[in-house]
N, C-alpha and C positions, 0 to 999 in steps of 0.2 A: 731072168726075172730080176734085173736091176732094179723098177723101181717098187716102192711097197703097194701101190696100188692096185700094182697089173699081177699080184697073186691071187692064181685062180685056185683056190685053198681045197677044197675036194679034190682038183686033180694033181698037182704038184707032187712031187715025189717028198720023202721025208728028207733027202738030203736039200733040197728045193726050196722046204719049209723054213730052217735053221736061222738064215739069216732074219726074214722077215718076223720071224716067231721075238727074237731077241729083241728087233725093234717094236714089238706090241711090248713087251716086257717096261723098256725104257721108258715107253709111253705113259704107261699105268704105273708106274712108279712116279713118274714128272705129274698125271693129274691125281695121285695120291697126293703127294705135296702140296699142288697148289690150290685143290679144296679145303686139304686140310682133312681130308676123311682116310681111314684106316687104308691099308692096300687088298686087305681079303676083304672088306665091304663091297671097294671095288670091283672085285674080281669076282666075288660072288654075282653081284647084277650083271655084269659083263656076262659071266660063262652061265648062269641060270642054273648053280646048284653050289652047294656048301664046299667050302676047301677042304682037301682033307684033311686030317690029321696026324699025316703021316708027323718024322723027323721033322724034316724040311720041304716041305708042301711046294715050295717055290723054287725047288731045285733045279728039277727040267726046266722050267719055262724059263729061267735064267738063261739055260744052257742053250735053248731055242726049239728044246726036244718035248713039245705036246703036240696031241692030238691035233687033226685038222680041223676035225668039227670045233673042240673050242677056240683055235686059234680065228675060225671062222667067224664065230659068235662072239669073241672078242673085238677084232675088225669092225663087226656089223655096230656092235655097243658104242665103241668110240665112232663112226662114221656118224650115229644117231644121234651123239650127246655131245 
């Protein structure tokens, strides 16, 4: 799974996930910046529900450790927009 496109996000394993997950991360931090609009705004339209509230809400996904389905829905948001 070298490039980020050719992850097939439901079937990937979680170790599989990691890399690519970190590069959606970088992503959405880069078009936070360059709209200019918060990162949990972003991320909420992206993943299609409110961030939590944990601590640190953005820890995994830092780390490249989320869910597929939202790393999925993530993908799909930036592919769209």
């Amino acid at each position: 799974m070298s490039e980020f496109h050719e992850v097939d996000w439901q079937n990937a394993s979680v170790q599989d996930r990691i890399a690519p997950n970190k590069v959606l991360f970088r992503l959405m931090v880069q078009l936070s910046k360059k709209l200019d609009v918060h990162f949990d705004v972003l991320l909420e339209e992206a993943q299609e529900k409110p961030v939590t509230t944990a601590g640190d809400p953005h820890r995994n996904f830092r780390r490249g450790e989320i869910a597929k389905e939202r790393s999925h829905k993530i993908h799909e948001w930036i592919a769209r927009n």
